[in-house]
VMD Tcl script that builds the backbone (N, CA, C; Angstrom):
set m [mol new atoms 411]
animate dup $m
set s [atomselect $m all]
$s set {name element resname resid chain x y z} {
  {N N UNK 1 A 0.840 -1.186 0.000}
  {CA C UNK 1 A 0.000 0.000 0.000}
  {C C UNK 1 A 0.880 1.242 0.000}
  {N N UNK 2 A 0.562 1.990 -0.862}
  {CA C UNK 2 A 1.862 3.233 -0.875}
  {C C UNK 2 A 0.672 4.465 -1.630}
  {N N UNK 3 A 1.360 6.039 -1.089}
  {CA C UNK 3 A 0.691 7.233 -1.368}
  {C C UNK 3 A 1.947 7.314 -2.188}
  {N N UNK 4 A 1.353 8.183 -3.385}
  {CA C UNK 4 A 2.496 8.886 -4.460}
  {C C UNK 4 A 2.688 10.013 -4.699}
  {N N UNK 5 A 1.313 10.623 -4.007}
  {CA C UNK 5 A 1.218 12.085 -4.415}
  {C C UNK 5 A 0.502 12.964 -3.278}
  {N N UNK 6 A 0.528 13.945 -2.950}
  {CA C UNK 6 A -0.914 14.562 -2.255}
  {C C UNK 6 A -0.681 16.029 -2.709}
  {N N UNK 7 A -1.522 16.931 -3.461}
  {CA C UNK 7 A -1.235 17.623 -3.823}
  {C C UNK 7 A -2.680 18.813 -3.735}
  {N N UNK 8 A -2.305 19.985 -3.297}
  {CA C UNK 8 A -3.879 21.047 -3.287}
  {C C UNK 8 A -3.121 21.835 -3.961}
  {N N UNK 9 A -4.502 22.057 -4.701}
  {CA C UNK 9 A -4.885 22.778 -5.839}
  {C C UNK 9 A -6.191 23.744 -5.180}
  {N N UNK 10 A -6.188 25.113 -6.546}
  {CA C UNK 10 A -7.179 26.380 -6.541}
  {C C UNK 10 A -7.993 25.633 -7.367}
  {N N UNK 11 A -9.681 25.337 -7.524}
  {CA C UNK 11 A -10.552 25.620 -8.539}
  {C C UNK 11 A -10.994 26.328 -8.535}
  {N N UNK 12 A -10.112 27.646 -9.343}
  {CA C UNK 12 A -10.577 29.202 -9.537}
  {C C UNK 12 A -11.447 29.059 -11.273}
  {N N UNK 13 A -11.601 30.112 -11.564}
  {CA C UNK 13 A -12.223 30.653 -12.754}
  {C C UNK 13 A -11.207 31.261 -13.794}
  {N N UNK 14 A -10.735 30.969 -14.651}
  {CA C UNK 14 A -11.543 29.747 -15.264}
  {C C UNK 14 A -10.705 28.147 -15.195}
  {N N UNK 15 A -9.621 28.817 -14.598}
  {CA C UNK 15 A -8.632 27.187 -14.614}
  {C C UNK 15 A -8.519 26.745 -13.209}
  {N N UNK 16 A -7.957 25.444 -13.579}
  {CA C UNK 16 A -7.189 25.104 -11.925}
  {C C UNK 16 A -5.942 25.328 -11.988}
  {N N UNK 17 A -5.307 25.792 -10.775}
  {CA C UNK 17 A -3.963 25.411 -10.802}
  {C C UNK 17 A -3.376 24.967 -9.322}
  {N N UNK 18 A -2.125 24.332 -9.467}
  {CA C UNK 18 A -1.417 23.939 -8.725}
  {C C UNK 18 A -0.930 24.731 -7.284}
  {N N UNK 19 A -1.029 24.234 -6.467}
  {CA C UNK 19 A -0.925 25.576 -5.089}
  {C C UNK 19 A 0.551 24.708 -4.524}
  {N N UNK 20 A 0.738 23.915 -4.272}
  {CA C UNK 20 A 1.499 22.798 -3.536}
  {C C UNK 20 A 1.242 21.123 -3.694}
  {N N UNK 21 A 2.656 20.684 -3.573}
  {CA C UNK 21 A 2.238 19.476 -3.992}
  {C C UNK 21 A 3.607 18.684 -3.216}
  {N N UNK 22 A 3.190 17.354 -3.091}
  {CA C UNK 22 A 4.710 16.259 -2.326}
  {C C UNK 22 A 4.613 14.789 -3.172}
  {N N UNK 23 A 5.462 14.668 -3.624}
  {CA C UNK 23 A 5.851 13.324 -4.492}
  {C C UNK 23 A 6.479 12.331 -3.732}
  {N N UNK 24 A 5.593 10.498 -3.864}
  {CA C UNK 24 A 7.164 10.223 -3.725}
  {C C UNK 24 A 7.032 9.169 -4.826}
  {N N UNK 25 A 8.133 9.103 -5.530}
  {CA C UNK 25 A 8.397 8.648 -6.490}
  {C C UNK 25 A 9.686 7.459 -6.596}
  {N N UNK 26 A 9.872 7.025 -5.187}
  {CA C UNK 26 A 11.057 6.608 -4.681}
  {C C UNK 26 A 10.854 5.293 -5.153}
  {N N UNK 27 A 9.755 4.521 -5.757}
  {CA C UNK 27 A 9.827 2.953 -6.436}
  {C C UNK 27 A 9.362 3.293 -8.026}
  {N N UNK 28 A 9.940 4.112 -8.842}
  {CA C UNK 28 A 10.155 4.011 -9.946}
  {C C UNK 28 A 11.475 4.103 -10.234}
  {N N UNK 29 A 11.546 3.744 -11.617}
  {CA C UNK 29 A 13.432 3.741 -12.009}
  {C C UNK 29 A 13.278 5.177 -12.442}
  {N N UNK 30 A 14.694 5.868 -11.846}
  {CA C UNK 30 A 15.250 6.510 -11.901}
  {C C UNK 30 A 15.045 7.507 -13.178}
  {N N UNK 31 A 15.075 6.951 -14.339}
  {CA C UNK 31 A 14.817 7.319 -15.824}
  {C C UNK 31 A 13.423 8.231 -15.557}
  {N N UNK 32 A 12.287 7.171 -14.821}
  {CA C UNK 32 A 11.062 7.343 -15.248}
  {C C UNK 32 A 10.344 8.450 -14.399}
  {N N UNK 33 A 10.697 8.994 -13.133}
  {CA C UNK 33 A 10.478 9.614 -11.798}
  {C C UNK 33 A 9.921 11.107 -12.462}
  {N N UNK 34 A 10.740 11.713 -13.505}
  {CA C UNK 34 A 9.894 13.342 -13.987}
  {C C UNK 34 A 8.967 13.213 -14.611}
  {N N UNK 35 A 8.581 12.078 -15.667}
  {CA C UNK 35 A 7.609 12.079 -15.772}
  {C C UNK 35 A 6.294 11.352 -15.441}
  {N N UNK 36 A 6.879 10.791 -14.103}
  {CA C UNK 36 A 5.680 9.464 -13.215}
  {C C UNK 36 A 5.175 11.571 -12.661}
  {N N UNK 37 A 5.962 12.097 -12.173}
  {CA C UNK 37 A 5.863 13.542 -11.218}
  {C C UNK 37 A 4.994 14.162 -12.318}
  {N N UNK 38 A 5.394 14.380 -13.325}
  {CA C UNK 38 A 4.263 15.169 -14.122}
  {C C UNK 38 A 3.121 14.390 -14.768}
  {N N UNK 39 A 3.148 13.410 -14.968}
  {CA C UNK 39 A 1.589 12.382 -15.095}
  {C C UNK 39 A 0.626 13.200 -13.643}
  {N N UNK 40 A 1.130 12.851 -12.822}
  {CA C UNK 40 A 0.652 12.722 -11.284}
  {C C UNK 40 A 0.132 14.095 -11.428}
  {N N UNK 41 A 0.644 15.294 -11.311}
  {CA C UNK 41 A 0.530 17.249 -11.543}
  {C C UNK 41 A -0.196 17.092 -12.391}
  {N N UNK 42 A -0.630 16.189 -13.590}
  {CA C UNK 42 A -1.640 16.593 -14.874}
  {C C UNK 42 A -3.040 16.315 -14.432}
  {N N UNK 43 A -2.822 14.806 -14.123}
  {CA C UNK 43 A -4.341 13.925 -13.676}
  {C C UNK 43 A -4.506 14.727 -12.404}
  {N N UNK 44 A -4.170 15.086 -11.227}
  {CA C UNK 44 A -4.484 15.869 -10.415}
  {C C UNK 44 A -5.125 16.880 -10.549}
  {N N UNK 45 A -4.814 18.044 -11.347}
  {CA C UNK 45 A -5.273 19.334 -12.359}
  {C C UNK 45 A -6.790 18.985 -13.169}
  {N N UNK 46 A -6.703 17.892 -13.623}
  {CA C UNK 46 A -7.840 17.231 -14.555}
  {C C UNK 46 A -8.572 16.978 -13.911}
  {N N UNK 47 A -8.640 15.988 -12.956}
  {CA C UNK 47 A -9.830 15.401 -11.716}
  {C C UNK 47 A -10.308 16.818 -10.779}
  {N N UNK 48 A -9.537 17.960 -10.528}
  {CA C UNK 48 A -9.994 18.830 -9.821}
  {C C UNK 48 A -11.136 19.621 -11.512}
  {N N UNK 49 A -10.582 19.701 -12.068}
  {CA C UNK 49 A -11.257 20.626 -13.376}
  {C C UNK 49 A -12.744 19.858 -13.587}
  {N N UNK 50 A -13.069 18.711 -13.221}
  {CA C UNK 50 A -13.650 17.877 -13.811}
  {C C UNK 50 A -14.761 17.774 -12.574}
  {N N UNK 51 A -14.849 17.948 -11.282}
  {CA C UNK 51 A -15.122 17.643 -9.825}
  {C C UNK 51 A -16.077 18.907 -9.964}
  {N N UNK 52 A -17.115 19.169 -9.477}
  {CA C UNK 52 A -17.648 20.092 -8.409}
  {C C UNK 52 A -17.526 20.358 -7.612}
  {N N UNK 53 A -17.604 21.599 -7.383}
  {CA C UNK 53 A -17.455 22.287 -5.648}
  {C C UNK 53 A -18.250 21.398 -4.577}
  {N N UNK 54 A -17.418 21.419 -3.622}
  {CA C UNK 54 A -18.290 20.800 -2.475}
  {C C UNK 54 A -17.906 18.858 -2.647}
  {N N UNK 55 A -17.714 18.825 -3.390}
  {CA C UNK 55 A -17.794 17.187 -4.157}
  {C C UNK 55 A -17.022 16.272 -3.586}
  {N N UNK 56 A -16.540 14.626 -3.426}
  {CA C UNK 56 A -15.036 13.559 -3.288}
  {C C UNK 56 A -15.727 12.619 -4.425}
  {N N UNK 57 A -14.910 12.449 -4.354}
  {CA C UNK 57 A -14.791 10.874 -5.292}
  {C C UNK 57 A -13.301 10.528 -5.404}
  {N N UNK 58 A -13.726 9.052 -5.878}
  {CA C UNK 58 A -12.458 8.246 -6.423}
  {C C UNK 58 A -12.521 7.665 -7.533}
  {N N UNK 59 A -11.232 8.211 -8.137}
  {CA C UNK 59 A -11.256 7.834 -9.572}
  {C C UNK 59 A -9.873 6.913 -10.198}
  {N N UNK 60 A -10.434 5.942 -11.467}
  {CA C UNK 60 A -9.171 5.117 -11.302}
  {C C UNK 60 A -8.457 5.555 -12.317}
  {N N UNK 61 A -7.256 5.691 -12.466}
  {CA C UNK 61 A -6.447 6.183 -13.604}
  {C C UNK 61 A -5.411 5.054 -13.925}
  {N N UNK 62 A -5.383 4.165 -14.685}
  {CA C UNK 62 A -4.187 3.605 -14.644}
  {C C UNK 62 A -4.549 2.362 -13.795}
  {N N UNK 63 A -3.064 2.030 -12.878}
  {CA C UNK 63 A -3.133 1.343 -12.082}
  {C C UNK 63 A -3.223 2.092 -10.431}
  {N N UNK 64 A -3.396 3.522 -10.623}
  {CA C UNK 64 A -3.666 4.159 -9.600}
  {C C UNK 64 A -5.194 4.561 -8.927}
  {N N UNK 65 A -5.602 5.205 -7.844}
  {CA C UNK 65 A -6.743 5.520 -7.661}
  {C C UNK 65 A -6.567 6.970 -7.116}
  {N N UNK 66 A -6.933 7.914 -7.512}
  {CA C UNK 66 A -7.235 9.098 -7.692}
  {C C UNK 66 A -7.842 9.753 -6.523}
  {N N UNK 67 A -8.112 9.951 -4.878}
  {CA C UNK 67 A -8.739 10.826 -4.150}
  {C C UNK 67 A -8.896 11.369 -4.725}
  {N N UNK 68 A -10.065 12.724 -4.697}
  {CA C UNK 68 A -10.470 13.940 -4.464}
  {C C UNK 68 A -11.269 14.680 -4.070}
  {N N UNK 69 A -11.146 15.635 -3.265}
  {CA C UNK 69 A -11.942 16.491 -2.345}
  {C C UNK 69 A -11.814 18.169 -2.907}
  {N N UNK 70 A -13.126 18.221 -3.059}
  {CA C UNK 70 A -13.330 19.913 -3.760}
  {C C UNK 70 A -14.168 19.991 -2.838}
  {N N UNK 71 A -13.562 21.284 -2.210}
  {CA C UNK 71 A -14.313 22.261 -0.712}
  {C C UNK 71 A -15.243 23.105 -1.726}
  {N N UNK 72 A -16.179 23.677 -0.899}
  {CA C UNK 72 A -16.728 24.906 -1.712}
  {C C UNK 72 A -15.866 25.990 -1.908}
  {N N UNK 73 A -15.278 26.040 -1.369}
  {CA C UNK 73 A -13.880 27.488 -1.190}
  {C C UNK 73 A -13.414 27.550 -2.175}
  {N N UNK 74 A -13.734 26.824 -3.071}
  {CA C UNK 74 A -12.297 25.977 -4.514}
  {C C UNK 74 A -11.265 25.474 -3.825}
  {N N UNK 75 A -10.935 25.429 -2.808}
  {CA C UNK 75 A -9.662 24.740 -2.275}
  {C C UNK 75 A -9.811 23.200 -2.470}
  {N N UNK 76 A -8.840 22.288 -3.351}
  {CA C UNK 76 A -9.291 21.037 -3.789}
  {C C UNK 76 A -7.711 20.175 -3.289}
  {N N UNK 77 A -8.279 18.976 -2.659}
  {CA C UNK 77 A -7.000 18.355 -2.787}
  {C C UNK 77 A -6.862 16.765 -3.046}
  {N N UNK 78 A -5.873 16.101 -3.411}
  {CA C UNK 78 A -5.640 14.774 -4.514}
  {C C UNK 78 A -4.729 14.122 -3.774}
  {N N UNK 79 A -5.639 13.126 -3.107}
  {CA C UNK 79 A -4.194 11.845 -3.243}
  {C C UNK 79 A -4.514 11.089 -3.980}
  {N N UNK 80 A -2.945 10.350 -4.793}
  {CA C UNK 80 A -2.806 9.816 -5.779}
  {C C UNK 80 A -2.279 8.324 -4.605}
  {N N UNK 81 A -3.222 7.062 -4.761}
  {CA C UNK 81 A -2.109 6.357 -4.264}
  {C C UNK 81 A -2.383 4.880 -4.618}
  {N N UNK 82 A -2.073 3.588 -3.944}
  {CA C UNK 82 A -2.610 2.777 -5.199}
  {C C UNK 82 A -3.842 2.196 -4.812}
  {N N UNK 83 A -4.086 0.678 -5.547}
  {CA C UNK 83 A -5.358 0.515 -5.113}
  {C C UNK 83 A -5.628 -0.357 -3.970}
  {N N UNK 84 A -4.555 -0.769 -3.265}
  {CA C UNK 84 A -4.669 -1.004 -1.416}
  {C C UNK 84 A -4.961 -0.254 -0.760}
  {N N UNK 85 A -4.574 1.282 -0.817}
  {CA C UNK 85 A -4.817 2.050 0.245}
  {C C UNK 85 A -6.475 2.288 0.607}
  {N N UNK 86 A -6.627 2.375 1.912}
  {CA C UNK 86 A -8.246 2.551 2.245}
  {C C UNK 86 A -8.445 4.015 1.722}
  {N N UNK 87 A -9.712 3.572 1.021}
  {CA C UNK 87 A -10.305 5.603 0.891}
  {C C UNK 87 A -10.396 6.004 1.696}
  {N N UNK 88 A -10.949 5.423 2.852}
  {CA C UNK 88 A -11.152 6.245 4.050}
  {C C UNK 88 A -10.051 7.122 4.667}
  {N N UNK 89 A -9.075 6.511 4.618}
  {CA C UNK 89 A -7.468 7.161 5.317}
  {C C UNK 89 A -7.307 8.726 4.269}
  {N N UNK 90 A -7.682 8.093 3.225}
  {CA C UNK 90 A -7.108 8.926 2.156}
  {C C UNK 90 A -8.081 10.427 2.115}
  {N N UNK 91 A -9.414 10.251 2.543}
  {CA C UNK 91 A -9.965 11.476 2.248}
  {C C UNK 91 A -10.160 11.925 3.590}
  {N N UNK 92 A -9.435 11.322 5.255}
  {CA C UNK 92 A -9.336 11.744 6.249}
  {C C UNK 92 A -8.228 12.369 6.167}
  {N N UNK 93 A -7.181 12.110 5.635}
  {CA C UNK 93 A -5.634 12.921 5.182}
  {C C UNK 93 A -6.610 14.401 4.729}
  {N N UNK 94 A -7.189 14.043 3.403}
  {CA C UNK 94 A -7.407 15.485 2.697}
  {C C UNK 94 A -8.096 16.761 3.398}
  {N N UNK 95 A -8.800 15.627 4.357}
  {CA C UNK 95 A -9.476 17.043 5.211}
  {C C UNK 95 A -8.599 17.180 6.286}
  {N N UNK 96 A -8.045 16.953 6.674}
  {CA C UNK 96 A -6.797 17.490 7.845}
  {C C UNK 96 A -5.805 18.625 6.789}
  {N N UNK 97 A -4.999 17.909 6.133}
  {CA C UNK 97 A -4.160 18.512 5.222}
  {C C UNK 97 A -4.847 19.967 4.733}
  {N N UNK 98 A -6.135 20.387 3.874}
  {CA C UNK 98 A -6.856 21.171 3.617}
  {C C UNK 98 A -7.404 21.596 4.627}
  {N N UNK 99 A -7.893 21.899 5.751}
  {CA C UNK 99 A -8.231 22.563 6.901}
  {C C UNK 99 A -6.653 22.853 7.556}
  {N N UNK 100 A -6.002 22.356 7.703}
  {CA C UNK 100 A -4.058 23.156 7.793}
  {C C UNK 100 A -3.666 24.166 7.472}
  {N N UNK 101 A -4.294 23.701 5.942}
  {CA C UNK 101 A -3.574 25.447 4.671}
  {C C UNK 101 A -4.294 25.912 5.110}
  {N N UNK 102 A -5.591 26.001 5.071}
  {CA C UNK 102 A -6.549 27.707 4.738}
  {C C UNK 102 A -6.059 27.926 5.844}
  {N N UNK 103 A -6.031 27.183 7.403}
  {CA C UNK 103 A -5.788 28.432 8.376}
  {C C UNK 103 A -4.333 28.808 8.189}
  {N N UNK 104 A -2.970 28.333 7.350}
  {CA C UNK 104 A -1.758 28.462 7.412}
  {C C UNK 104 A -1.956 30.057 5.675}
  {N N UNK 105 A -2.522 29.287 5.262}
  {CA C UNK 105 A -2.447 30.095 4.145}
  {C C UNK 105 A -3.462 31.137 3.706}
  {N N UNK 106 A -3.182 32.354 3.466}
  {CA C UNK 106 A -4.752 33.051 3.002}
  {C C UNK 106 A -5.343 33.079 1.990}
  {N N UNK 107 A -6.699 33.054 2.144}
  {CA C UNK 107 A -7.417 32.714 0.908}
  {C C UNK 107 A -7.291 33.935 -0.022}
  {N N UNK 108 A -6.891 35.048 0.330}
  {CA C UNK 108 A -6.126 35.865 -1.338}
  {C C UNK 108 A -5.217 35.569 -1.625}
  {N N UNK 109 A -4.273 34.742 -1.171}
  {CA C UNK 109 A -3.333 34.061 -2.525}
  {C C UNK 109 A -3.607 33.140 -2.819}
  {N N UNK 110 A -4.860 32.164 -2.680}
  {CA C UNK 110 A -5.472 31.023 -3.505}
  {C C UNK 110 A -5.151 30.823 -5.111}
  {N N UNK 111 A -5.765 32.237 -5.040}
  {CA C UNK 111 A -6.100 32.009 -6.866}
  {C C UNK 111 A -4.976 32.935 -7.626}
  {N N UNK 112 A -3.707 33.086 -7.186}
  {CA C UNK 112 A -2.127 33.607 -7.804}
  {C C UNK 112 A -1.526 32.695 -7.514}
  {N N UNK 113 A -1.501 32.018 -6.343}
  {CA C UNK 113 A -0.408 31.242 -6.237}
  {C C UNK 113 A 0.169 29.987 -6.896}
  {N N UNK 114 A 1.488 29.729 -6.571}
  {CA C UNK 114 A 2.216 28.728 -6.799}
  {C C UNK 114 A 2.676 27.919 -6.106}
  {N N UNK 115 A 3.563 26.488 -6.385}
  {CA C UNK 115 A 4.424 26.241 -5.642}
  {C C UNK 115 A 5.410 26.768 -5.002}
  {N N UNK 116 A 6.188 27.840 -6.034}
  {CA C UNK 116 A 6.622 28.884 -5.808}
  {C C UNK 116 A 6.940 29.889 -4.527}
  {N N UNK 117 A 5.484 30.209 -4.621}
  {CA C UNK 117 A 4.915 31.284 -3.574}
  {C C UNK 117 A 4.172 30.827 -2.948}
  {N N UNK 118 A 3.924 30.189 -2.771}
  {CA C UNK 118 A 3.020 29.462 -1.103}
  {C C UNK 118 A 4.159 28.669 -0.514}
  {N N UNK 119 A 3.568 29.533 0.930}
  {CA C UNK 119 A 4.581 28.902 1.566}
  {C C UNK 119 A 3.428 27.764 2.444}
  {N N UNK 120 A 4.432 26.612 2.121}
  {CA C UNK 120 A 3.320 25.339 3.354}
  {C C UNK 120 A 4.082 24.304 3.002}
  {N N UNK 121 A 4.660 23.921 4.282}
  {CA C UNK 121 A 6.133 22.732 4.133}
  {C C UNK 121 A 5.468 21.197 4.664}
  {N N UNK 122 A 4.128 21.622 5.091}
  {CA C UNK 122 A 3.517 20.294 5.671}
  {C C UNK 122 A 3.188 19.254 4.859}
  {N N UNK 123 A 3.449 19.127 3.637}
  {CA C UNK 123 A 3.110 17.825 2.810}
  {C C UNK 123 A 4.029 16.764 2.352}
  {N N UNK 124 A 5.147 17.141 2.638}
  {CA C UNK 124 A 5.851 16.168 2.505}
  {C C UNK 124 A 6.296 15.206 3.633}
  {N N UNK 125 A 5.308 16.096 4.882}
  {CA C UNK 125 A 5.496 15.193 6.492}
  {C C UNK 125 A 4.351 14.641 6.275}
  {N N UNK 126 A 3.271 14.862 5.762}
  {CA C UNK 126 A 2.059 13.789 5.598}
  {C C UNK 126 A 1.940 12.831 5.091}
  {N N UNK 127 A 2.951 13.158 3.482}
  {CA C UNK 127 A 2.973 11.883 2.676}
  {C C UNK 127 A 3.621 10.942 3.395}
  {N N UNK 128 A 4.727 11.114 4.192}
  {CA C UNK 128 A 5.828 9.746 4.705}
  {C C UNK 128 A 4.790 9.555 5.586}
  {N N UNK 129 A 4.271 10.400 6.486}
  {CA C UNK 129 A 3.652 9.898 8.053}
  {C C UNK 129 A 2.492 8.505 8.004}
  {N N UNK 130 A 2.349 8.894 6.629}
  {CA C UNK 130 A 0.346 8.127 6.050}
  {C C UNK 130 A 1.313 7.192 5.304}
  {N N UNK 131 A 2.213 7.061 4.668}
  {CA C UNK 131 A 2.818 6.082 3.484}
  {C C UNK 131 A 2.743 4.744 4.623}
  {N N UNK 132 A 2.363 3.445 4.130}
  {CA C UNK 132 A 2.085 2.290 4.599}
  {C C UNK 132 A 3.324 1.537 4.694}
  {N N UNK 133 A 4.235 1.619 5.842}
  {CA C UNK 133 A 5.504 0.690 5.332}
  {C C UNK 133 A 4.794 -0.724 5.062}
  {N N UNK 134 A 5.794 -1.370 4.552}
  {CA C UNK 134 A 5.761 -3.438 4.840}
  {C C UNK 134 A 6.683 -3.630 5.975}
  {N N UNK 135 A 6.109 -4.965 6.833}
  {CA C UNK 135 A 6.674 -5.005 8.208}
  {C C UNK 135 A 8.184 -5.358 7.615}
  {N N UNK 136 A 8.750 -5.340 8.558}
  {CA C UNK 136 A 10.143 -5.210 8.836}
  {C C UNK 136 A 10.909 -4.353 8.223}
  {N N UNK 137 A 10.339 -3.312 7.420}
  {CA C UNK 137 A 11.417 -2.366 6.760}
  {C C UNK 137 A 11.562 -1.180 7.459}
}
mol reanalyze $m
mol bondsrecalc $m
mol representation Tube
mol addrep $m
């Protein structure tokens, strides 16, 4: 059972975009890791574009399964992880993780921001914290 992605996103008007995002990409070969990272940033972008406000679902892409949670706020967020992981964990992550930012982050830089320019260092402690080891490793 492994998370690959968790990533929030703006569903502003008229696009979505990317606010922050944490990869781990640490069981693909080496070669393949920028673009397993930008598959992951596209279908993320797409499933939020595609979602209604207020909305979750799970969607399968691949050999992956797709979280997603669109707040009414447009604040939307995606875990990407496979198809062991419980949904349940996965859309209890999204609402912790997304109730974090808005109070860490303000909702006028929602719809400018970037990875860039948002500052919010908490996702790459969520992805390891929630990632499912196998016993003895």
């Amino acid at each position: 059972m492994r998370l690959y992605s968790l990533s929030i996103l703006y569903k502003g008007d008229p696009k979505v975009h990317l606010l922050k995002a944490a990869y781990d990409v640490s069981t693909f070969n080496f070669f393949q890791r920028s673009s397993v990272q930008e598959f992951m940033t596209f279908t993320s972008q797409l499933i939020v574009e595609r979602s209604e406000l207020g909305s979750r679902a799970s969607v399968k892409e691949q050999e992956y399964l797709c979280h997603v949670y669109v707040r009414n706020d447009g604040l939307a967020g995606v875990v990407i992880a496979d198809n062991e992981y419980p949904q349940r964990v996965c859309f209890t992550l999204l609402d912790k993780v997304l109730d974090e930012f808005s109070r860490q982050v303000s909702k006028v830089d929602w719809p400018s921001g970037s990875p860039a320019t948002i500052s919010y260092a908490a996702l790459d402690g969520y992805l390891s914290k929630y990632q499912v080891r196998p016993p003895g490793s």
